[in-house]
C-alpha positions as CSV (number, residue, x, y, z in Angstrom):
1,X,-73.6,14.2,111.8
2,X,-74.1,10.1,111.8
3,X,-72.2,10.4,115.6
4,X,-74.8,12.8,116.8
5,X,-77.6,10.7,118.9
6,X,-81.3,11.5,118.7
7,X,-82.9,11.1,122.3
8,X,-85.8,9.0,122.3
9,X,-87.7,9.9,125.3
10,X,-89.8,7.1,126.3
11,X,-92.5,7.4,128.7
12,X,-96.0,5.3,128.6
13,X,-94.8,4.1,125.4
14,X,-92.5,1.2,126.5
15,X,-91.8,-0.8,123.4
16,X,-89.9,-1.0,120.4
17,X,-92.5,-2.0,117.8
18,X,-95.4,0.4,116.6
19,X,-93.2,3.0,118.4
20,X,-93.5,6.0,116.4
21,X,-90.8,8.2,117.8
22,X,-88.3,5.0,117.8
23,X,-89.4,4.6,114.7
24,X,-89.3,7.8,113.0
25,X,-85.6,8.0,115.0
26,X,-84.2,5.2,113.2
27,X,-84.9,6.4,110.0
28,X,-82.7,9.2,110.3
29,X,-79.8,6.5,110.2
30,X,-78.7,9.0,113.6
31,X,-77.6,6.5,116.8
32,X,-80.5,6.3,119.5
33,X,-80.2,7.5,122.8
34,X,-82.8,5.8,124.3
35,X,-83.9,8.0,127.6
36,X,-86.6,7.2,130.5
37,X,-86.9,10.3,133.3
38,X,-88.4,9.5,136.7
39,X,-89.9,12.9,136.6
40,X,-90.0,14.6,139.9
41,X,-92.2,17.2,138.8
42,X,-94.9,14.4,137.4
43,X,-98.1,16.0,137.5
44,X,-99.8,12.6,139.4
45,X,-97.0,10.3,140.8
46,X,-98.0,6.7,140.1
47,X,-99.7,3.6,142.5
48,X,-97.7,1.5,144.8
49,X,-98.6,-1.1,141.8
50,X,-98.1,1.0,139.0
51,X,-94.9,1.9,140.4
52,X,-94.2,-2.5,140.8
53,X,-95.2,-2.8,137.2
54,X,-93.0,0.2,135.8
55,X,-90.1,-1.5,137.6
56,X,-90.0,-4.9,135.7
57,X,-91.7,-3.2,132.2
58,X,-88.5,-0.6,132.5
59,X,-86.5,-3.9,133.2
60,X,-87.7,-5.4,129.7
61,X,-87.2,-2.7,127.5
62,X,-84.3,-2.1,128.6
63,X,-83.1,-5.5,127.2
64,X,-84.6,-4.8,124.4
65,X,-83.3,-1.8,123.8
66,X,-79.8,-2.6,124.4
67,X,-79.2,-0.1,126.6
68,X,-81.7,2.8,128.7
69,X,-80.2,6.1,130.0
70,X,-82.6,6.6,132.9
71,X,-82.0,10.0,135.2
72,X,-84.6,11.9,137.7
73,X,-85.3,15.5,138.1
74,X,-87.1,17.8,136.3
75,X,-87.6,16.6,132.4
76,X,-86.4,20.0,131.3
77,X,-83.2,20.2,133.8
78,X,-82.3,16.0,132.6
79,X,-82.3,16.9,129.0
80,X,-80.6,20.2,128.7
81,X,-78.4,17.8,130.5
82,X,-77.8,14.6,128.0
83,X,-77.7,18.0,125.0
84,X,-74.9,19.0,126.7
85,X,-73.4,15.9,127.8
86,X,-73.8,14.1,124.4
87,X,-74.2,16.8,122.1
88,X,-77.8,15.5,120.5
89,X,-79.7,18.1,118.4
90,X,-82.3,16.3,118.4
91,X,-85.4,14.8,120.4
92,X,-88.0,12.3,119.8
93,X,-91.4,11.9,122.0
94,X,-94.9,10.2,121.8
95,X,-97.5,12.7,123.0
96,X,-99.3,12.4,126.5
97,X,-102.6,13.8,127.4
98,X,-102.8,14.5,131.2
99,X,-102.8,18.7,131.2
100,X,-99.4,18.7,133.7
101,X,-97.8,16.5,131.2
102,X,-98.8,18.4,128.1
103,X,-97.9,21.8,130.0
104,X,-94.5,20.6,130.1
105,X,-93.9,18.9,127.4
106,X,-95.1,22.1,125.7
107,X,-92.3,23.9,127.7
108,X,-89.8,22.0,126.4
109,X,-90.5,22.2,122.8
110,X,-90.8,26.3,123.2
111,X,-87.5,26.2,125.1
112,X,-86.1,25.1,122.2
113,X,-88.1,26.8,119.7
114,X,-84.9,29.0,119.0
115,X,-81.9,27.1,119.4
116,X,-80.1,24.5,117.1
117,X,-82.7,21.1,118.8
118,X,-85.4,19.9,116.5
119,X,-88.5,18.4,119.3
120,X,-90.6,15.8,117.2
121,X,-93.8,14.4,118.5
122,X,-96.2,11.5,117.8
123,X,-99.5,10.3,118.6
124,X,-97.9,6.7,120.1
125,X,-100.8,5.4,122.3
126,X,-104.3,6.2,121.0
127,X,-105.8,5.1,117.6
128,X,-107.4,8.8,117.4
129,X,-106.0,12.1,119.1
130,X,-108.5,13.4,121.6
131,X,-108.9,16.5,119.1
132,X,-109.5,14.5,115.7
133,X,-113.2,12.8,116.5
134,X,-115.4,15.8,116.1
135,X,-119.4,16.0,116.4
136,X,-121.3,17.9,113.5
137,X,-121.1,21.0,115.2
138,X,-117.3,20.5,115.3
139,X,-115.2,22.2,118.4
140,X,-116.2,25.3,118.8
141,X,-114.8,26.7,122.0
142,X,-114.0,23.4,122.9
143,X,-117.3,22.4,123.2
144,X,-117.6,20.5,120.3
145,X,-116.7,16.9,121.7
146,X,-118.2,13.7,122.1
147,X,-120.2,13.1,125.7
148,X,-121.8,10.0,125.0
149,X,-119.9,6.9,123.8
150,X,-122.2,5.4,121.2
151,X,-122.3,8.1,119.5
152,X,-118.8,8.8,119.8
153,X,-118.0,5.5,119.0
154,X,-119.8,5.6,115.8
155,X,-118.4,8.5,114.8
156,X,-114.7,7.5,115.5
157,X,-115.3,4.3,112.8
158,X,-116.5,6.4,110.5
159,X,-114.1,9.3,111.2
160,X,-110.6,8.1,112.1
161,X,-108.2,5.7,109.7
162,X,-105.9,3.4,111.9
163,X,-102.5,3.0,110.2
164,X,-100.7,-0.7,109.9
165,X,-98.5,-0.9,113.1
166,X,-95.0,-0.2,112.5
167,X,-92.4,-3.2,112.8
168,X,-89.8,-2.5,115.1
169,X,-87.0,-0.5,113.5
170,X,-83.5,-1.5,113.1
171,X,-81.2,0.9,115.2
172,X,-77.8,1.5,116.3
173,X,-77.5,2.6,120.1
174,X,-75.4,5.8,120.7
175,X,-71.8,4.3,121.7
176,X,-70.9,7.1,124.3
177,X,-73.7,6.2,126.3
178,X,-74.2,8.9,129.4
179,X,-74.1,8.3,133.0
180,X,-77.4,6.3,134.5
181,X,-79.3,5.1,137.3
182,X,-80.4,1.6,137.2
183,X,-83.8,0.9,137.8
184,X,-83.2,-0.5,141.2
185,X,-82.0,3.0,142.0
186,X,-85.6,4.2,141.3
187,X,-87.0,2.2,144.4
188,X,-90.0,1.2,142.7
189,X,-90.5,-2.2,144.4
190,X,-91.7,-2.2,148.0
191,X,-89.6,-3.8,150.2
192,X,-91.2,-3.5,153.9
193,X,-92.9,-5.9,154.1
194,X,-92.3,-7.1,150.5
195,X,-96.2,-6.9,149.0
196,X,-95.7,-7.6,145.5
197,X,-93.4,-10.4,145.2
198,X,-96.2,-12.7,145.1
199,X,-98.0,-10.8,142.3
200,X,-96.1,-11.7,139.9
201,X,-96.8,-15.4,139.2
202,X,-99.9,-14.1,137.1
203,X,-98.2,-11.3,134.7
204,X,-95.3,-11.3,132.2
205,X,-94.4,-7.6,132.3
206,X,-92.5,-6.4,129.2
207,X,-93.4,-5.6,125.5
208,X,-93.3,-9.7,125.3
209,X,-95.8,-10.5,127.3
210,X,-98.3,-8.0,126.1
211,X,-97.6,-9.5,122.4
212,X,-97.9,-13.3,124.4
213,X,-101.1,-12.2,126.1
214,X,-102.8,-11.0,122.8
215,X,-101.6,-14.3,120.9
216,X,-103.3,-16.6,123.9
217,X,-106.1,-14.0,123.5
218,X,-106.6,-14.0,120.3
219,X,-106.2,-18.0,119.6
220,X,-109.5,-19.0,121.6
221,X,-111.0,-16.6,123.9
222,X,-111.7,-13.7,121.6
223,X,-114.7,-16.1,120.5
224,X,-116.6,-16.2,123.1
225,X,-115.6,-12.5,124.6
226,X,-119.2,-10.8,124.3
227,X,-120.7,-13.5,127.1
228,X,-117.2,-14.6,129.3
229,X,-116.5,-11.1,129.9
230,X,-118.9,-10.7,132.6
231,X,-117.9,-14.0,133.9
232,X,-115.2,-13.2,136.8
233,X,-115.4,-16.9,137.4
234,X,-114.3,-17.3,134.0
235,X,-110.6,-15.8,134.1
236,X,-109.6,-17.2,130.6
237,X,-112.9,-15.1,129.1
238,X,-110.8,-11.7,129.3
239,X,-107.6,-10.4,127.4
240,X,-105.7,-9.2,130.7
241,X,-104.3,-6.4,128.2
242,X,-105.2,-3.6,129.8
243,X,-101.6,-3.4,132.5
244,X,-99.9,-3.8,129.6
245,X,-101.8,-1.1,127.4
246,X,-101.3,1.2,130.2
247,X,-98.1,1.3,130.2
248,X,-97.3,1.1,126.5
249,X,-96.2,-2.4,126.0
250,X,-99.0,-2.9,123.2
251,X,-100.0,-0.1,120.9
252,X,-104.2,-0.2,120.4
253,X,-103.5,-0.2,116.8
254,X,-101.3,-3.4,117.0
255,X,-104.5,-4.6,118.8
256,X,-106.8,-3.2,116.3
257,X,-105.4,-4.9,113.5
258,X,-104.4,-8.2,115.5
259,X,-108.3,-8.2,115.9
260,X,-108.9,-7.5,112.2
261,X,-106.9,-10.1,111.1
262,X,-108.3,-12.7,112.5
263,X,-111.4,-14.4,111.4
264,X,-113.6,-13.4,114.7
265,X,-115.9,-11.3,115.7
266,X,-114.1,-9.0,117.9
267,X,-116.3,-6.1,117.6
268,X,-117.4,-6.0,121.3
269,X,-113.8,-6.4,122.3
270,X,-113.1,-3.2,120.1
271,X,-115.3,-1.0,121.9
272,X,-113.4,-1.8,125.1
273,X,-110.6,0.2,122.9
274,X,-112.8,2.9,122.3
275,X,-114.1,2.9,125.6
276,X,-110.1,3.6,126.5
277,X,-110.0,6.5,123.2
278,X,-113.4,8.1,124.8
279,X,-111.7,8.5,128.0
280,X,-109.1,10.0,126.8
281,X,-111.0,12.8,125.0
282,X,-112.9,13.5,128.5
283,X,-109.4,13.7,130.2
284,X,-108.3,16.3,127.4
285,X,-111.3,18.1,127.6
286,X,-111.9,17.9,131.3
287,X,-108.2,18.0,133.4
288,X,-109.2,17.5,136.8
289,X,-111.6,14.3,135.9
290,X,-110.3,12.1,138.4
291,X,-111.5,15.3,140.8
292,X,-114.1,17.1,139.5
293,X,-117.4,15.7,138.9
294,X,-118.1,16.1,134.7
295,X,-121.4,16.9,136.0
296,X,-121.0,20.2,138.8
297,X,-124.6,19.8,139.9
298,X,-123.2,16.3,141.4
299,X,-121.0,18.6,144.0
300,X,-123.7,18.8,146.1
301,X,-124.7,15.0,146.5
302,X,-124.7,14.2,150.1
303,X,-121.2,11.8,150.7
304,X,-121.3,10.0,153.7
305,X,-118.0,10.6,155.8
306,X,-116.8,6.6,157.2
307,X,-113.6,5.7,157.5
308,X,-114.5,2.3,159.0
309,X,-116.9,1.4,156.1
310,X,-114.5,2.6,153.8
311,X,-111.8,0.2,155.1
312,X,-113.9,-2.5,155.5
313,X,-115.2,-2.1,151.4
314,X,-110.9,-1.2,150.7
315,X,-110.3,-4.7,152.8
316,X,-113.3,-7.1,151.4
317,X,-114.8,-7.1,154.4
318,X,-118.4,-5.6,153.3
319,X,-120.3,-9.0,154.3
320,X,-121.4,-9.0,150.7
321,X,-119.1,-12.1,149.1
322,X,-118.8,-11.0,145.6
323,X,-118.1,-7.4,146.3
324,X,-115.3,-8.6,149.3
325,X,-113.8,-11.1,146.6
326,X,-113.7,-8.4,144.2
327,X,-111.6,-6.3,146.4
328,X,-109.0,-9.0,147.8
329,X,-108.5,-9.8,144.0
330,X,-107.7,-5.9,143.4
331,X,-105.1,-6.0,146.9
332,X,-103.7,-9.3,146.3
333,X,-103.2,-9.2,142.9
334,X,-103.2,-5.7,141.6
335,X,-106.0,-6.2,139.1
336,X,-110.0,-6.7,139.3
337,X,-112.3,-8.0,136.5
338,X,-114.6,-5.4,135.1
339,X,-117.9,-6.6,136.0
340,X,-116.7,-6.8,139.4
341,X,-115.5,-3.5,139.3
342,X,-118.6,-2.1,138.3
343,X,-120.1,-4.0,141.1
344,X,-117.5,-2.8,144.0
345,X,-117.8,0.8,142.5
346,X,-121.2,1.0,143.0
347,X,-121.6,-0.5,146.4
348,X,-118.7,2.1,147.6
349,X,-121.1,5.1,146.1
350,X,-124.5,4.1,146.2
351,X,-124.6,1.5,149.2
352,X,-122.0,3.5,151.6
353,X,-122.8,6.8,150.2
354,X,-118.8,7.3,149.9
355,X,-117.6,9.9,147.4
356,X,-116.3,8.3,144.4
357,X,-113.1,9.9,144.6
358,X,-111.8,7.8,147.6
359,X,-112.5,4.5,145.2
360,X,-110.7,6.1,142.6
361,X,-107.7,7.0,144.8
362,X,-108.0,3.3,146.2
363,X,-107.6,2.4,142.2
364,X,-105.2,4.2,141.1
365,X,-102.9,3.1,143.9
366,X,-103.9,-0.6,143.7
367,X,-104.2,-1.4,140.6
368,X,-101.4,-2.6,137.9
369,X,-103.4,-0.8,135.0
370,X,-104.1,2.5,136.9
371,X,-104.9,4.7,133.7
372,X,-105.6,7.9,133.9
373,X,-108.2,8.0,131.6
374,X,-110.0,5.1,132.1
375,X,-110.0,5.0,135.7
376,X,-111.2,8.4,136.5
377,X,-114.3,8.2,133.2
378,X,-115.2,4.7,134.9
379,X,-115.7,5.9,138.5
380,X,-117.6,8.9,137.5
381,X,-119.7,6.9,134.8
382,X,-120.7,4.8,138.1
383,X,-121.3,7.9,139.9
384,X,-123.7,9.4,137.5
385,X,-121.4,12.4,138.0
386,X,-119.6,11.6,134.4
387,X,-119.9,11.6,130.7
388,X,-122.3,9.3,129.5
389,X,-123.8,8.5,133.3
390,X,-127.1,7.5,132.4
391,X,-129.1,6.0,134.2
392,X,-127.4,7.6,136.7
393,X,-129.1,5.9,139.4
394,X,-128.4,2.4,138.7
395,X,-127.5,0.3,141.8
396,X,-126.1,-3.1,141.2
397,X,-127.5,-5.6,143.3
398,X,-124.7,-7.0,145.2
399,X,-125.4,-10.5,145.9
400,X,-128.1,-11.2,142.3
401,X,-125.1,-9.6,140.6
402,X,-122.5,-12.4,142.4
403,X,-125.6,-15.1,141.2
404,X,-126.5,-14.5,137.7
405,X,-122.1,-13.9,136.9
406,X,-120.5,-16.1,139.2
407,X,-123.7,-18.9,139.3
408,X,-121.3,-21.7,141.3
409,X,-119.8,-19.3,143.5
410,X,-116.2,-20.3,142.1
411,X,-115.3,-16.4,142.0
412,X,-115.9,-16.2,145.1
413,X,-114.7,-19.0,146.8
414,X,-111.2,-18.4,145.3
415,X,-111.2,-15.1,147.0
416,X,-113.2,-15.7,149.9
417,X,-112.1,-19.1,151.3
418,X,-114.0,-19.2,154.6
419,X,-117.0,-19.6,152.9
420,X,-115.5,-22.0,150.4
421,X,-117.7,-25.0,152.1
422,X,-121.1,-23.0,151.9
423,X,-123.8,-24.5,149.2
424,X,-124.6,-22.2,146.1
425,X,-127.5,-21.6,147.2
426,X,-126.1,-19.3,150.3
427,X,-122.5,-18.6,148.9
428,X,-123.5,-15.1,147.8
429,X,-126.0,-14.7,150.7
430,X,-124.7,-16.3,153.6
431,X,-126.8,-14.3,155.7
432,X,-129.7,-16.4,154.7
433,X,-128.2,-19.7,155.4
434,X,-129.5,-21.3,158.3
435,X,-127.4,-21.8,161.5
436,X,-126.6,-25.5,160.6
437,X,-125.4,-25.0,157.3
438,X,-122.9,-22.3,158.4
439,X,-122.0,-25.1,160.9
440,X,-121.5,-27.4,158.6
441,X,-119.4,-24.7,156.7
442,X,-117.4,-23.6,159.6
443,X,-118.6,-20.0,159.1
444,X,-119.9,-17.8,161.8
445,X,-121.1,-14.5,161.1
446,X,-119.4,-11.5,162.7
447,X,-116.5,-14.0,163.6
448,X,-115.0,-15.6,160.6
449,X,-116.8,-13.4,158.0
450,X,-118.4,-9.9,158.4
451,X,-122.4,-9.9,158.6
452,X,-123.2,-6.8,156.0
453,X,-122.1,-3.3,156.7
454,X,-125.4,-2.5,155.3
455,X,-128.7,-3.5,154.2
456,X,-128.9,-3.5,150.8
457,X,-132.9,-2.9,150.5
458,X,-132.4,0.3,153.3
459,X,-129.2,1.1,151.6
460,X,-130.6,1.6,147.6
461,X,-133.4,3.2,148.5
462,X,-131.1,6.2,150.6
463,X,-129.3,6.1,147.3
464,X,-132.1,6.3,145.1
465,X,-133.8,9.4,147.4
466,X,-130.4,11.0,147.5
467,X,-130.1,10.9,143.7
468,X,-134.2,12.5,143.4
469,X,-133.6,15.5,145.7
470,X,-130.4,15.7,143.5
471,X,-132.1,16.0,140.3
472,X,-135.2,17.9,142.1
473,X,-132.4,20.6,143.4
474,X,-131.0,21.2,140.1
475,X,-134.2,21.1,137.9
């Protein structure tokens, strides 16, 4: 029995420590037959970035691993496969919470419900399943769920108990390893023109470089987390965790305790990981988040059909500076600071009127931490159409916003270099600047940068009436 693998079937779980089906695998003494499937029947394919970041995290574990099997078809078709091929009885997952992806993992495990292959699965990448945090009235028809994250997040402390991270096992790799594609083969990485090549000066993809990016995190920044957080200008005043939590490379419970180990306060940090765990129990409570609003009143809102504004906003090319930086930092670089993606949210929604699904669609597919969870909760929080939306109709300003986070402009003048020679006191409102200082800057309006696609006074208050005859209409 010793020469009879166990297939570890990793997914968002790429890592070897805190890896509880790797884990619980090489405890059975059994050799590992590590297994990643490009699944063609994945219930939402990935982001052009996602798909960049999955190439070099796939590239890492492999190393650490040893060895990866990787195939593509249909999970079901791939492992009856490697059974056959290799003769393993056995097969080891961490759970996933998309409704596609939990439909057929649960296929699998009934498939083999009667025959001689024991399926074992683990909660891998949350510190609480979406089920386990329950209100008083408990979950009675399924109703019984958290909708508002204080409340939630108070009751997840109190409720949920977050095991020690598990050290990375000691394995032994199957020696007959099967047949595989290498992750070239996959075609991940865009190569016409070649986009993301210059993306990758920023990130160390790979379980390493999550545990790097927490250490660097943890040693200085962490301090000062509750204020820099908001500061885009302030790049060091954020962990940069989340690509890396997305795909798996860092457990939240090796983050939990890294946190609670360390003198600090790191309380405000933490709720960003509850933030991620609230999500979560939305998404498993609510399948279609990232298309449905939470809220079905909110069908009826009154989305303004613009493909050119909507380009314009996907391009950073609003005429607002801090929402155009925010979006050249999201295409050039695959990732955007959270305040600034508050800010970029709601001028798509509330200033263009543009349903909040094409900003999440422009996410997803742009962004290296594309989560679906988080990134479907967030747009709808923005919307007022989610969970936990209240007040719904809050409109960030778009240019005080730039001037009370990003006070000397630097944010912005990294991202938007033709107006890199304008004062302070214009940078975020270059509108306003007299015609010889925009001389002086070498910035004309319309030319070299966009006058705004909007007014914002006109703009928010079509927002705000939208959102009364809303309410009105379903009072």
């Amino acid at each position: 029995m010793s020469n009879i693998p166990i297939i570890v079937w990793f997914r968002r779980d790429l890592r070897t420590a805190d890896n509880p089906a790797l884990f619980e695998a090489a405890k059975t003494g059994a050799p590992i037959l590590p297994l990643f499937i490009d699944e063609e029947d994945l219930g939402r394919p990935l982001g052009a970035a996602s798909k960049v970041w999955l190439h070099h995290s796939l590239k890492a574990l492999k190393d650490d691993l040893g060895d990866l099997v990787i195939r593509r078809g249909k999970a079901s078709a791939v492992i009856d496969a490697l059974i056959e091929e290799t003769g393993a009885i056995d097969i080891y997952w961490n759970r996933r919470y998309q409704k596609a992806d939990r439909d057929r993992d649960g296929a699998i495990m009934d498939a083999y419900k009667f025959k001689p292959v024991e399926v074992n699965s683990f909660n891998g990448n949350l510190l609480s399943e979406p089920w386990e945090i329950k209100t008083k009235s408990g979950t009675k028809n399924g109703q019984g769920y958290y909708k508002v994250f204080t409340p939630y997040w108070r009751a997840a402390r109190e409720q949920m108990f977050v095991a020690e991270p598990m050290a990375r096992p000691n394995f032994k790799l199957f020696k007959k390893m099967p047949s595989s594609l290498s992750v070239d083969d996959l075609g991940l990485l865009p190569d016409s023109p070649d986009w993301a090549s210059k993306m990758m000066d920023d990130w160390t993809m790979g379980e390493a470089g999550a545990v790097e990016a927490l250490e660097d995190f943890l040693d200085g920044p962490i301090a000062s987390y509750a204020s820099d957080r908001d500061r885009p200008d302030k790049p060091q005043g954020t962990s940069r965790l989340s690509p890396h939590l997305a795909f798996g490379e860092i457990s939240p419970r090796q983050i939990w305790h890294a946190v609670k180990n360390r003198d600090v306060d790191g309380g405000k940090f933490l709720s960003e990981i509850g933030w991620r765990e609230f999500s979560y129990a939305l998404l498993y409570y609510n399948p279609d988040l990232a298309t449905k609003s939470f809220r079905p009143e909110y069908d009826a809102f009154p989305w303004v059909k613009n493909d050119d504004a909507l380009h314009a906003w996907q391009m950073g090319q609003t005429g607002y500076p801090f929402v155009d930086a925010g979006m050249r930092q999201l295409w050039e670089t695959g990732y955007q600071h959270n305040r600034v993606r508050m800010i970029t949210a709601s001028f798509l929604i509330k200033h263009l009127m543009i349903n909040w699904r094409e900003g999440e669609r422009w996410f997803w597919d742009c962004l290296f931490d594309a989560d679906p969870a988080n990134n479907a909760a967030s747009w709808q929080w923005v919307a007022g159409s989610g969970a936990d939306a209240s007040p719904y109709f809050r409109i960030f300003n778009p240019y005080s916003q730039g001037e009370k986070f990003d006070k000397n402009g630097d944010y912005v003048r990294k991202w938007v270099p033709e107006l890199s020679e304008l004062p302070n006191k214009f940078i975020h409102r270059p509108w306003e600047a007299p015609k010889s200082v925009l001389e002086d800057a070498g910035v004309t309006l319309g030319k070299s940068y966009p006058k705004p696609i909007v007014d914002h006074k006109a703009a928010r208050e079509r927002a705000l009436s939208a959102y009364k005859e809303l309410k009105n209409a379903s009072t």
